[in-house]
Structure formats: structure tokens, C-alpha cells
One Martini backbone bead per residue (centre of mass of N, CA, C, O) as a GRO file, in nm:
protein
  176
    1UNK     BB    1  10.344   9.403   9.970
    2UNK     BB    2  10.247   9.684  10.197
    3UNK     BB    3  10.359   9.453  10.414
    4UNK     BB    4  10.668   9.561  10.608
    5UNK     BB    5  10.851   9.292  10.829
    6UNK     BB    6  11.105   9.123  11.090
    7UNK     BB    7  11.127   9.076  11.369
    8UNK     BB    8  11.255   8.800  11.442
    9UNK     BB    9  11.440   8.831  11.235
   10UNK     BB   10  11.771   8.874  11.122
   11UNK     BB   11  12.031   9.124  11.010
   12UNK     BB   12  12.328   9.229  10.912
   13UNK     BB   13  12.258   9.526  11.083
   14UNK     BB   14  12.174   9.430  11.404
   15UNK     BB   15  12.428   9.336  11.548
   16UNK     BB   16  12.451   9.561  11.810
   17UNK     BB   17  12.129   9.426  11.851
   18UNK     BB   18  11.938   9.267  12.012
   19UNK     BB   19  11.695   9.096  11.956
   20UNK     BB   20  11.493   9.206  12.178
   21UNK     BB   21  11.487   9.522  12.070
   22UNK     BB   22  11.440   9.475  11.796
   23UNK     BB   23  11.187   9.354  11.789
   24UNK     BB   24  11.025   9.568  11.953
   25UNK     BB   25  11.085   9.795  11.743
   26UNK     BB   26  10.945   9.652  11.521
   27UNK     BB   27  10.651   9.614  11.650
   28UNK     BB   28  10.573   9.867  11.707
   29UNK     BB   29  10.598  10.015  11.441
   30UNK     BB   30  10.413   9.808  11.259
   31UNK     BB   31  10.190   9.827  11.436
   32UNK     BB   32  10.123  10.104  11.365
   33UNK     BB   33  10.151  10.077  11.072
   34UNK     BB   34   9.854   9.910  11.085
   35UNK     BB   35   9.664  10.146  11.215
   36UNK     BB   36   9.588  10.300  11.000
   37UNK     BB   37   9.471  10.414  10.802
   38UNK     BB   38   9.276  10.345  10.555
   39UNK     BB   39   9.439  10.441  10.303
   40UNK     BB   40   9.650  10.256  10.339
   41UNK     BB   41   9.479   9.985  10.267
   42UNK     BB   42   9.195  10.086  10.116
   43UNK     BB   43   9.026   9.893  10.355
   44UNK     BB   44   8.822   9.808  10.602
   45UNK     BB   45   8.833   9.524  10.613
   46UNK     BB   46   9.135   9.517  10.710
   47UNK     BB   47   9.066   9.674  10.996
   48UNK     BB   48   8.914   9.370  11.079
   49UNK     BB   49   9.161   9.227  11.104
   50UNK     BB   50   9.458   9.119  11.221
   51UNK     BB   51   9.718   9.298  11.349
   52UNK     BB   52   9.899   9.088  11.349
   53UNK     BB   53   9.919   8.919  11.116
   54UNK     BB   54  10.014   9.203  10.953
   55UNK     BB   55  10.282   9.218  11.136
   56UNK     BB   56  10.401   8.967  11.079
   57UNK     BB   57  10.430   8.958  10.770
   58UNK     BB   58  10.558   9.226  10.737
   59UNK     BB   59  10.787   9.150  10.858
   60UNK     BB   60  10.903   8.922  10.664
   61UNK     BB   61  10.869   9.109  10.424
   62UNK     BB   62  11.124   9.322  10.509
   63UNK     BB   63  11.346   9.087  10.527
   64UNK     BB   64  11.329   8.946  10.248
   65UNK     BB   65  11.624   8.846  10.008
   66UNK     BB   66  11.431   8.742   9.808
   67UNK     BB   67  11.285   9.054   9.725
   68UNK     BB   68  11.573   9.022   9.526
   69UNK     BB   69  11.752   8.934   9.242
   70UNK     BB   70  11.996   8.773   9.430
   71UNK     BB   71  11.924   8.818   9.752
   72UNK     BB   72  12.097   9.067   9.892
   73UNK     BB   73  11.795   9.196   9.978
   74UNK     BB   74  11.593   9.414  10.209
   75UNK     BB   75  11.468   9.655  10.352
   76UNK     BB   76  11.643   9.620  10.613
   77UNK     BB   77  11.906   9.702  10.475
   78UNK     BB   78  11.807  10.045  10.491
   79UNK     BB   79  11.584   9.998  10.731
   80UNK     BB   80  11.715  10.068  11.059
   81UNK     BB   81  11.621  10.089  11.323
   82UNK     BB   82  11.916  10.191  11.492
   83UNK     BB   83  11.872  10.412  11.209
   84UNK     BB   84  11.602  10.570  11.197
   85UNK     BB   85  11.526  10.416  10.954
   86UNK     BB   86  11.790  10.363  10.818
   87UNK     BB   87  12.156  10.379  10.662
   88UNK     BB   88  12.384  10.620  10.695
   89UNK     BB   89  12.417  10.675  10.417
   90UNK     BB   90  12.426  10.894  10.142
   91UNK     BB   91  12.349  10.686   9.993
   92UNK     BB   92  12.239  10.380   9.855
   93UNK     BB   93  12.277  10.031   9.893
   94UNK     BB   94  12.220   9.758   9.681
   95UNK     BB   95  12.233   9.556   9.460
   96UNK     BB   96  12.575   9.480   9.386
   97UNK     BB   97  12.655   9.754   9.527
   98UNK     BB   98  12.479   9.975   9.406
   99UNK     BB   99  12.470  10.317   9.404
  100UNK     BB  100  12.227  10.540   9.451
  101UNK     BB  101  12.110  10.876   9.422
  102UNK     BB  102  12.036  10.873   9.758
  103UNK     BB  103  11.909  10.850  10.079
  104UNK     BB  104  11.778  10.682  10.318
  105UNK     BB  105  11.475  10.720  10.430
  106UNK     BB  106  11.260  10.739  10.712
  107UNK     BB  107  11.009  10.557  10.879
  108UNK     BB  108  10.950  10.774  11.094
  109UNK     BB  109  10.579  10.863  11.018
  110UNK     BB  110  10.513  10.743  10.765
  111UNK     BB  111  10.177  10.741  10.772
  112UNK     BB  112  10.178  11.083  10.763
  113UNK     BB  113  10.257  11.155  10.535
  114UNK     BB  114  10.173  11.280  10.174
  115UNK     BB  115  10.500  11.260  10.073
  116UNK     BB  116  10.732  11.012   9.874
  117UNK     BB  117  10.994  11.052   9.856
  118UNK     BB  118  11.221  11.279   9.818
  119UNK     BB  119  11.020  11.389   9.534
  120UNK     BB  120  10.709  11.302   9.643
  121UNK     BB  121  10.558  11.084   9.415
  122UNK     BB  122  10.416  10.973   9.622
  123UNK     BB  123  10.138  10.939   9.838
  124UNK     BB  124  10.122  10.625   9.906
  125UNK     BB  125  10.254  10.363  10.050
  126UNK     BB  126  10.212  10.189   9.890
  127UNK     BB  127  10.319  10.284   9.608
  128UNK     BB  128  10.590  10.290   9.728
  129UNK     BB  129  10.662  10.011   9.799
  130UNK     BB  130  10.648   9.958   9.481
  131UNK     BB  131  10.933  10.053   9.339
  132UNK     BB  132  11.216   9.886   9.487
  133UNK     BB  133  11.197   9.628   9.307
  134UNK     BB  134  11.243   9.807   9.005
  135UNK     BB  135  11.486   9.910   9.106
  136UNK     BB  136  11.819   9.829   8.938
  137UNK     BB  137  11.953   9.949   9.256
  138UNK     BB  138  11.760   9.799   9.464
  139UNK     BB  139  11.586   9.474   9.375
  140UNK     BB  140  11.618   9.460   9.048
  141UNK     BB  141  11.372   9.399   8.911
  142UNK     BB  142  11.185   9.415   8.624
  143UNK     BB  143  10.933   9.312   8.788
  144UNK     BB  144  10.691   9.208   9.017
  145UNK     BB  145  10.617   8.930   8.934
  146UNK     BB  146  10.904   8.833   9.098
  147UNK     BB  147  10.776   8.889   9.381
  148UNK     BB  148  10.530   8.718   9.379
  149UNK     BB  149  10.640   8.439   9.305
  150UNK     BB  150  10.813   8.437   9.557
  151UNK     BB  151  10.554   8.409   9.779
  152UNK     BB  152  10.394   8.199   9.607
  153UNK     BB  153  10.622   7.968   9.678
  154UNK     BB  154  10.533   7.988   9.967
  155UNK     BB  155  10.350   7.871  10.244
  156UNK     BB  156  10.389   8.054  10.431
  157UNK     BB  157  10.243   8.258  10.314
  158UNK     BB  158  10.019   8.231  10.205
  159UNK     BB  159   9.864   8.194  10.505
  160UNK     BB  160   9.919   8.473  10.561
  161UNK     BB  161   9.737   8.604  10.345
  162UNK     BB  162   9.472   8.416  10.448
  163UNK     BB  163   9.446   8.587  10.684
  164UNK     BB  164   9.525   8.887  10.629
  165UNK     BB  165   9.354   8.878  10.306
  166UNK     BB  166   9.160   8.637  10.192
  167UNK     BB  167   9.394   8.506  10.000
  168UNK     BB  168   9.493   8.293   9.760
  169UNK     BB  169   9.811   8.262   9.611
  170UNK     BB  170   9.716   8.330   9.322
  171UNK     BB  171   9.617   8.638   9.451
  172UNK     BB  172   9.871   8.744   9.505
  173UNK     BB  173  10.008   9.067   9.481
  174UNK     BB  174  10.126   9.379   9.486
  175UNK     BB  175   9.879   9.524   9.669
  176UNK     BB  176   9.935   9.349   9.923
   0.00000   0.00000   0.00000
């Protein structure tokens, strides 16, 4: 689940711009995003993978707001494309209208970072990819489990994880 954005689904923060600069613009970046270096994805193998289908993925997977405890936010909740994939905000506002303790980081450039969150904690995208669904201000779950859960359940994912990842919806981890 460190494969994340929906270009072609719509948020509720995209409203000023059209579905068709929003699509490109998301794709671009995912595109971009998905062509990283092996560290970003951890193996060869994946970079020989097709990288539309991981970003095909990582967009449906970056919009979906099943993917946090209430269903109410996606990672596009905060990082809003024409928002400089940021969202306004002073600090980031979650589930239940939470409001979070820093403002939400811009993903532009996000792949060639070094070190993630305002505070450095995380060195590779995966590690910080995962960090926002157990935070109780961010997308709320208690555990990993239940965001693997909501993907595992869904068939359209299973299909697109063995397309992109050559795993059975079983095998879906918190690590892909």
C-alpha cells in the first residue's frame, strides 16, 4: 500500500479544477513517481513490472476513503494537487475533523527526499507511506491490519495487486 493516488477518481478538494488537468496532473506525478529509484520499491523485480498498472494502483489507492477508520479521508484529502499536493491548511485536519499538529508536507519531489515527515523520522516512502493510517488524527486505525483488511476485500484490488505485485489478495501486505 506504499503505491498511492486515483487520477481518474474525483475528491472533494478538486472541485476548482477540471477531472481532465486533475487526471494529467496526477498521473504525471504517480508516473514520475512509480519510475524511482529500486530503494523506493525495494526490488528489481518491480521495475520491470508495468509501471502504468502500479500507477493505476497507487492512484485508486491514494483517493480510496476506505482507507481510513470512519471513510472519511484519502491521502488526496491533504495532498490536493493544485495545492502544490498540500492542502492549505495551517495544520492538517483527519478523521472526525481532527486536527493534526504540523501542516500537511508537499509530495513534490517526494522520491528524492532523504528524510520524511517535518521531523526527518522516516528515510524511504514506504516507511512514511504507512505511518498516516495508525495515526489516531490522521486516517485512525488502531493497526495496519485493518487498512490491508479493506483492500483484501475488494476484488478490484486483489486483480490489480497480482497484476502489479504477483500477489494473491492474501499475500497483500502493508509493505506493497
Amino acid at each position: 500500500m506504499n503505491v498511492m493516488i486515483d487520477a481518474a477518481a474525483s475528491h472533494e478538494n478538486s472541485k476548482f479544477m477540471s477531472t481532465t488537468k486533475r487526471d494529467l496532473i496526477s498521473t504525471i506525478f504517480f508516473f514520475l513517481l512509480s519510475g524511482a529509484p529500486v530503494s523506493l520499491f525495494g526490488s528489481d523485480e518491480l521495475l520491470e513490472r508495468p509501471r502504468q498498472s502500479l500507477v493505476q494502483l497507487g492512484a485508486r489507492l491514494f483517493n480510496d476513503k476506505r482507507l481510513s477508520a470512519d471513510g472519511s479521508i484519502s491521502c488526496a484529502s491533504c495532498h490536493i494537487p493544485d495545492k502544490a499536493f498540500t492542502d492549505g491548511l495551517p495544520v492538517a485536519k483527519g478523521i472526525n475533523s481532527q486536527l493534526g499538529t504540523r501542516n500537511t508536507p508537499s509530495l513534490i519531489n517526494v522520491k528524492t527526499a532523504k528524510t520524511l515527515f517535518w521531523d526527518g523520522r522516516r528515510d524511504t516512502l514506504e516507511a512514511q507511506a504507512q505511518d498516516p493510517f495508525v495515526n489516531p488524527r490522521e486516517h485512525g486505525f488502531a493497526q495496519h491490519a485493518q487498512a490491508v483488511e479493506a483492500v483484501r476485500r475488494d476484488a478490484d484490488y486483489g486483480a490489480a495487486f497480482q497484476k502489479s505485485f504477483g500477489v494473491t489478495p492474501d499475500a497483500i501486505s502493508i509493505d506493497h
